[in-house]
C-alpha positions as CSV (number, residue, x, y, z in Angstrom):
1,X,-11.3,-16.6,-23.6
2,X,-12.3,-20.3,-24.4
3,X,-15.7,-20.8,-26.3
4,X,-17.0,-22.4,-23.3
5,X,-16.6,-20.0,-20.4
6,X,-17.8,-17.4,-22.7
7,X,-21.2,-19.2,-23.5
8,X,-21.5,-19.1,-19.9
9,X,-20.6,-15.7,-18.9
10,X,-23.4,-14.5,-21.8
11,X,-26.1,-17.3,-21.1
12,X,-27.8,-14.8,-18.4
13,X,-27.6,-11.9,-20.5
14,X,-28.6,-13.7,-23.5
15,X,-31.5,-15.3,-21.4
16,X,-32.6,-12.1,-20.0
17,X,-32.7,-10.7,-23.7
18,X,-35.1,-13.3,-25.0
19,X,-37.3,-13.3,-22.2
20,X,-38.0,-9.6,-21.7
21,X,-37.1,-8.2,-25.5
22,X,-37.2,-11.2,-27.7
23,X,-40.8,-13.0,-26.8
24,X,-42.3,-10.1,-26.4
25,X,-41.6,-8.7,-30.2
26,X,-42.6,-12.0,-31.9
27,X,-46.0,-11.7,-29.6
28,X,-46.6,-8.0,-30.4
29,X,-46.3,-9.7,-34.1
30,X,-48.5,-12.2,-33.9
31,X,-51.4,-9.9,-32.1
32,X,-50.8,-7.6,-34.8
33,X,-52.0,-10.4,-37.5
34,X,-55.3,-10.5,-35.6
35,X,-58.1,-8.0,-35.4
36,X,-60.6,-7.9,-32.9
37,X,-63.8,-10.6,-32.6
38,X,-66.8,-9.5,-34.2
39,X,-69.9,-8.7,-31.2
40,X,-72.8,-10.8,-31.7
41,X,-75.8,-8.9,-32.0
42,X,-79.3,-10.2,-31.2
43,X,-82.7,-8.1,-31.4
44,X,-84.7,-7.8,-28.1
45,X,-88.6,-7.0,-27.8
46,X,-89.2,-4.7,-25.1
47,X,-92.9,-4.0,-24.3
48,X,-94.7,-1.9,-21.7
49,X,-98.5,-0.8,-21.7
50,X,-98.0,1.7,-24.9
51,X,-96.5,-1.0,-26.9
52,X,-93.4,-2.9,-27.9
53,X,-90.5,-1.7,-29.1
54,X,-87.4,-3.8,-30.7
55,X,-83.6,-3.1,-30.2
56,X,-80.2,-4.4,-30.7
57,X,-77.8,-5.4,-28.4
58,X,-75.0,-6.8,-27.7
59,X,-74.8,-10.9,-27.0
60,X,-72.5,-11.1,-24.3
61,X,-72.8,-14.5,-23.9
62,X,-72.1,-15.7,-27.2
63,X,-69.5,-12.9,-28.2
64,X,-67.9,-13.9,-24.3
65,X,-68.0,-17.6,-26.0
66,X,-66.1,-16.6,-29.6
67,X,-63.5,-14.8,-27.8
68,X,-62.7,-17.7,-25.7
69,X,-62.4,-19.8,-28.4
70,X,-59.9,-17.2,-30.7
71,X,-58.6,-15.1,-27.6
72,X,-56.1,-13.4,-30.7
73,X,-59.2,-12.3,-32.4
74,X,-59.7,-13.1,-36.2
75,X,-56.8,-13.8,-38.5
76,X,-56.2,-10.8,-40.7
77,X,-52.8,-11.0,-41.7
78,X,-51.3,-7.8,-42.7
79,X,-54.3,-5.9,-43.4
80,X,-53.9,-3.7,-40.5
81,X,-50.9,-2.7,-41.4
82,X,-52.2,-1.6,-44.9
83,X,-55.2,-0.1,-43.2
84,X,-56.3,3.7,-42.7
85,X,-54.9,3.7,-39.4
86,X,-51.4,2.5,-40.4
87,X,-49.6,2.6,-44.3
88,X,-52.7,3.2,-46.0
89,X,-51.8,2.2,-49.2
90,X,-55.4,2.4,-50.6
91,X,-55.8,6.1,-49.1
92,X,-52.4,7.1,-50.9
93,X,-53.2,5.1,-53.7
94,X,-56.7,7.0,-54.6
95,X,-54.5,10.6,-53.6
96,X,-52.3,9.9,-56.1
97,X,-55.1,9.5,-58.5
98,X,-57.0,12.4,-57.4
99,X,-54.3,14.9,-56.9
100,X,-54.0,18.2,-58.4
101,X,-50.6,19.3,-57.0
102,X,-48.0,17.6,-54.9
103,X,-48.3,19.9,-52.4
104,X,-52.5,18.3,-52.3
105,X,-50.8,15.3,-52.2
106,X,-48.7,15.4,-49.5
107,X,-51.3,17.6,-47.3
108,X,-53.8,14.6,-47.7
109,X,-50.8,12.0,-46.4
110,X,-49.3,14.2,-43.5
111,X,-52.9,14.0,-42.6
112,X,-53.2,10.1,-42.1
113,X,-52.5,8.9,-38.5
114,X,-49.6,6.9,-39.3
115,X,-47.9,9.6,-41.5
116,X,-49.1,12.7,-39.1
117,X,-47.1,10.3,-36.3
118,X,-44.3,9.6,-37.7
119,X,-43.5,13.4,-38.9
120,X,-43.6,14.7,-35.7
121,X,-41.5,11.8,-34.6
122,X,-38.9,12.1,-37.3
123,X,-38.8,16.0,-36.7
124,X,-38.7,15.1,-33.0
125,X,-35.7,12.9,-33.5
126,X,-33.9,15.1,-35.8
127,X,-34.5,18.5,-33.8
128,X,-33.3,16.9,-30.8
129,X,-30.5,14.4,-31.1
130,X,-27.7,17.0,-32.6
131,X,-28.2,20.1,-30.2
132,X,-28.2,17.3,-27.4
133,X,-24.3,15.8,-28.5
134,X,-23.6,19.4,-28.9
135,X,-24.7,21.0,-26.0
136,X,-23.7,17.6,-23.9
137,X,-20.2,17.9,-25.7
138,X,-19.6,21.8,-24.2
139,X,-20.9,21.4,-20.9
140,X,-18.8,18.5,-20.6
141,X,-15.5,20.4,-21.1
142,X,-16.7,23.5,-19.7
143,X,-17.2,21.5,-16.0
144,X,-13.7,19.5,-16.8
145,X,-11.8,22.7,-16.6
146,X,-13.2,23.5,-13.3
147,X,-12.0,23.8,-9.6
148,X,-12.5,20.2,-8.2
149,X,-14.2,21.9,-4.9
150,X,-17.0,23.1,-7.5
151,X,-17.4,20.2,-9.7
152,X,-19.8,17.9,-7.5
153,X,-22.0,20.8,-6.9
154,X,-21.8,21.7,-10.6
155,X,-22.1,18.3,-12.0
156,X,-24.9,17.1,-9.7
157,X,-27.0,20.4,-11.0
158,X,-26.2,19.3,-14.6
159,X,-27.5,15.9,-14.3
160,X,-30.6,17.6,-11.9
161,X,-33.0,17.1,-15.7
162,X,-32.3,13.4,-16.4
163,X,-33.2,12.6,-12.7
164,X,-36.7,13.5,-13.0
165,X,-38.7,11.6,-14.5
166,X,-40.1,12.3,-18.0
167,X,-43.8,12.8,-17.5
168,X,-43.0,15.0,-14.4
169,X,-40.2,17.1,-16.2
170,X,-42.7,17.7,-19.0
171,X,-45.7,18.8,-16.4
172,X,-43.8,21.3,-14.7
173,X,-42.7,22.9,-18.2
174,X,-46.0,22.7,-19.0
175,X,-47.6,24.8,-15.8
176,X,-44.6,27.5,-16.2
177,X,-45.6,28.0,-20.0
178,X,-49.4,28.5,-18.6
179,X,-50.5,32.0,-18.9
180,X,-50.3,32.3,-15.1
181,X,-46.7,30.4,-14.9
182,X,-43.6,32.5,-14.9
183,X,-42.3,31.6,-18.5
184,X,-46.2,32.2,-19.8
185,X,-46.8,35.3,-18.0
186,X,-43.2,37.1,-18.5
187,X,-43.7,36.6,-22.0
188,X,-46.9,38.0,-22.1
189,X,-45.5,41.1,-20.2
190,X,-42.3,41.2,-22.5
191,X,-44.7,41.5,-25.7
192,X,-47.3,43.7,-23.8
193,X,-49.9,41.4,-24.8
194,X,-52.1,39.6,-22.4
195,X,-53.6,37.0,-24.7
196,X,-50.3,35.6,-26.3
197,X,-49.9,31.8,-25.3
198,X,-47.3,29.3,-26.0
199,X,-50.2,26.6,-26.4
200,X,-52.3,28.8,-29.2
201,X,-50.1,27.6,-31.8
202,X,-49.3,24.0,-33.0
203,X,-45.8,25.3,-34.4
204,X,-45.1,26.7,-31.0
205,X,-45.8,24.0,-29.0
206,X,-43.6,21.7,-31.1
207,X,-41.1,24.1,-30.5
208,X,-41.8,23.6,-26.7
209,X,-41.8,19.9,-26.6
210,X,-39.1,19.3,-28.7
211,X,-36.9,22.4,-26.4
212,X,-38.2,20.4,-23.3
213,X,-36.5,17.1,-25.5
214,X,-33.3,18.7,-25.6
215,X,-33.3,19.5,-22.0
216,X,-34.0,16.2,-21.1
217,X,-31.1,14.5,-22.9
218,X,-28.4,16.6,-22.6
219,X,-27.5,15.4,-18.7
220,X,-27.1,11.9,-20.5
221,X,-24.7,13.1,-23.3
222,X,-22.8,15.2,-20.8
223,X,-22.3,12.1,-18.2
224,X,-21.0,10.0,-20.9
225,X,-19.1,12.7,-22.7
226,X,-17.8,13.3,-19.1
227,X,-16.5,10.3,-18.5
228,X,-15.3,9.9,-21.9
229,X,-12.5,12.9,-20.8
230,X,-11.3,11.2,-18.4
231,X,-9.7,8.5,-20.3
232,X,-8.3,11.3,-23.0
233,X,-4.2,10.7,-23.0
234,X,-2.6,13.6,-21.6
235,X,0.9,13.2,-23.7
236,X,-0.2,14.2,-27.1
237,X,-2.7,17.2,-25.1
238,X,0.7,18.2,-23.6
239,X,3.2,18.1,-26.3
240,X,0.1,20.5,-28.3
241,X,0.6,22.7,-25.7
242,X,4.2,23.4,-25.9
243,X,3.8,23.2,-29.7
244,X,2.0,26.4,-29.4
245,X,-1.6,24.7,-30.0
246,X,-4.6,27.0,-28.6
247,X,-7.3,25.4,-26.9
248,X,-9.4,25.1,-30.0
249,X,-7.1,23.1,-31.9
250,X,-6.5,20.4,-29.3
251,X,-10.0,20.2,-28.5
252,X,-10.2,20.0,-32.5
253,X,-7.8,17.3,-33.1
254,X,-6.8,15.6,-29.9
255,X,-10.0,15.3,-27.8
256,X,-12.7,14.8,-30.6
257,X,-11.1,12.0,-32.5
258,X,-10.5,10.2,-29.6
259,X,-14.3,10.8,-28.5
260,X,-15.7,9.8,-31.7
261,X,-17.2,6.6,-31.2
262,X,-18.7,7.8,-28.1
263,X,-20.4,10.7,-29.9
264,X,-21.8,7.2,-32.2
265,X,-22.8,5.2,-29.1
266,X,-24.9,8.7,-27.8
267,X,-26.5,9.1,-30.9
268,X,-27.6,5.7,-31.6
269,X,-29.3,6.2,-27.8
270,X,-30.8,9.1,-28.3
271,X,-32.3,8.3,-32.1
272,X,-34.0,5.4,-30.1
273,X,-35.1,7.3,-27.1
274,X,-36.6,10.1,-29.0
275,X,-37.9,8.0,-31.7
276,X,-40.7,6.6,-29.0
277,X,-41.7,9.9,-27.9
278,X,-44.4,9.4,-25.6
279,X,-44.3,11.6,-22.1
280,X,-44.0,15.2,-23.0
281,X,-47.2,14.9,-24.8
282,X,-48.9,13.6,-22.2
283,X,-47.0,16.0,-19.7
284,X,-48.0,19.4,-22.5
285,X,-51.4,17.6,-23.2
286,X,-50.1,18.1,-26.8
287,X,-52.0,15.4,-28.5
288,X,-54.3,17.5,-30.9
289,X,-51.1,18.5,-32.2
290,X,-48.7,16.4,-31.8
291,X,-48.9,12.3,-31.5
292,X,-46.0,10.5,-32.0
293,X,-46.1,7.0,-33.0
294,X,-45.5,5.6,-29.1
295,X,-48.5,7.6,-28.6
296,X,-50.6,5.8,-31.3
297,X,-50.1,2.5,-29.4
298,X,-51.4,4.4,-26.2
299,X,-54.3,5.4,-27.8
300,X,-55.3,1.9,-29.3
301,X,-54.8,0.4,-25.9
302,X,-56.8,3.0,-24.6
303,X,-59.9,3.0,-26.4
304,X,-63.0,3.7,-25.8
305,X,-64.9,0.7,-26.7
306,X,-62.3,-2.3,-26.5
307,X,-58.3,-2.4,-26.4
308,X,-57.0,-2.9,-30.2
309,X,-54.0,-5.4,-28.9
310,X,-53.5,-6.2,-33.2
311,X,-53.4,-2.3,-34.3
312,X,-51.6,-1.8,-31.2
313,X,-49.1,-4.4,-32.1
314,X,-49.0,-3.3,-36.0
315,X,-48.1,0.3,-35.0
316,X,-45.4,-1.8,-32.7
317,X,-43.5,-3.6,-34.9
318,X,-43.6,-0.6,-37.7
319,X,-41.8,1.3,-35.1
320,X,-39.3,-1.2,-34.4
321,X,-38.6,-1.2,-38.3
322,X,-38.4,2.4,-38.3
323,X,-35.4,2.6,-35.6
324,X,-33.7,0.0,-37.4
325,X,-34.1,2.0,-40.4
326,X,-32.5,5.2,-38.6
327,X,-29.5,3.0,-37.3
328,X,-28.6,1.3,-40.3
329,X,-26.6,3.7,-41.4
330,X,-24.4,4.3,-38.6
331,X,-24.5,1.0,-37.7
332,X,-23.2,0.1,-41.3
333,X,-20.2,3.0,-41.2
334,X,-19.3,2.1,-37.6
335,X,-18.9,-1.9,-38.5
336,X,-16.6,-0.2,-41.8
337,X,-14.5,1.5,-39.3
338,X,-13.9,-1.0,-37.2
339,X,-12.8,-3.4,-39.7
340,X,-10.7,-0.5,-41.2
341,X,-8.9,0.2,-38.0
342,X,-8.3,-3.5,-37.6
């Protein structure tokens, strides 16, 4: 393909990329150098017949005036992402001083925000991603082997999870674990013990969420590992067969090769789907728990007081890092492969 039609035949791609991925990263980056305006304070008299009282408020005119003037907020380059909130390098620095055991030690980190978030994340990530190739892989050549009268039926059941949405998936768990759902109270009656709940126990409901994580992405690797069969040669399949090869070994040697790299495109998407968490624990109302780092930004921009657009921004762009991190590596060994085979 010449140079120039294929500049073209990217440009709207390439265009669409920078608009809605590419501008919005280097923003997220340059909120996250700012932290918010300071409030201008003033005191105020307040007097009635039993005497006068003074106060402090808030100036909303002036503090409406500075924010005008630095809409970013002020400059603090990347001191929130060394802050409590975030890597907090002084808060590991003064553990690491302090400790008496490792074990302290890393009690008092897994107990920062940043760190809390990104363990359930990670654990999220790994707990999920390999039962959902797996379990995508085997229903994938359990419904290939089937009747072709059965297989719409079966394969539109399959995908039924990935259809609904997230935050909706994850609420209807959610009410069956409830004491009064069917999962919640058959369990109950299964132990013989009316006050057992799947919600008492933090380890229990990161079992739940990430169960409900592997439901949710297994109709994705079983639509692509699906399709993936189709394109499997039959002549080598065929000559194993009249060799004498069982199932096994042709599945073993003929069928997984050959779907290989689309085991390595399912599990780069699902290490970036799960590693921004968010719905399920909104859905299981998990977030005493359980906060992910997606959920982090939700709570800055949530707050109370006044959005935090810069420590929303820092916990942004650390999580951008961190996917790139977990990609690397197959990113790396993929590229070596390729230039292998070529």
């Amino acid at each position: 393909m010449p140079h120039r039609t294929f500049i073209w035949f990217i440009l709207p791609t390439a265009l669409a990329m920078i608009l809605f991925i590419g501008l919005p990263i280097v923003s997220s980056f340059f909120q996250s150098l700012h932290i918010e305006n300071e409030q201008v304070l003033m005191e105020v008299e307040n007097c009635d017949p039993f005497g006068c009282t003074t106060n402090v408020r808030v100036d909303v005119e002036a503090t409406e005036k500075i924010e005008a003037e630095n809409p970013l907020g002020r400059f603090n380059g990347f001191g929130t992402y060394t802050d409590r909130n975030h890597l907090a390098f002084d808060e590991i620095r003064e553990a690491w001083d302090n400790k008496t055991s490792i074990g302290e030690f890393k009690d008092i980190v897994l107990n920062l925000p940043f760190y809390k978030a990104l363990l359930f994340t990670l654990t999220f990530c790994f707990a999920v991603t390999p039962p959902v190739i797996v379990l995508g892989f085997i229903v994938a050549l359990s419904v290939n082997t089937l009747a072709k009268n059965l297989k719409g039926l079966i394969v539109f059941g399959t995908i039924l999870p990935m259809i609904v949405t997230p935050l909706i998936g994850s609420l209807v768990l959610f009410w069956m674990i409830d004491s009064q759902g069917i999962i919640g109270a058959s369990i109950q009656i299964l132990f013989d013990d009316p006050n057992l709940s799947l919600k008492a126990s933090s380890n229990l409901t990161w079992i739940t969420l990430i169960i409900y994580g592997i439901w949710h992405n297994t109709p994705f690797a079983f639509v692509v590992f699906y399709a993936a069969l189709q394109t499997v040669p039959q002549d080598p399949l065929e000559a194993a067969y009249i060799d004498g090869a069982t199932r096994f070994e042709r599945v073993r040697f003929i069928v997984i090769p050959h779907l290989y790299p689309v085991a390595t495109f399912i599990m780069l998407i699902c290490l970036m789907d799960n590693f921004r968490v968010f719905e399920p624990i909104i859905g299981f109302s998990a977030e005493g728990v359980a906060q992910s780092l997606s959920w982090m930004i939700y709570q800055d921009l949530r707050n109370e007081n006044k959005m935090l657009f810069g420590s929303a921004g820092a916990t942004s762009m650390l999580t951008i890092l961190g996917i790139a991190f977990l990609l690397t590596p197959v990113l790396i060994r993929t590229w070596k492969e390729f230039k292998t085979e070529r």
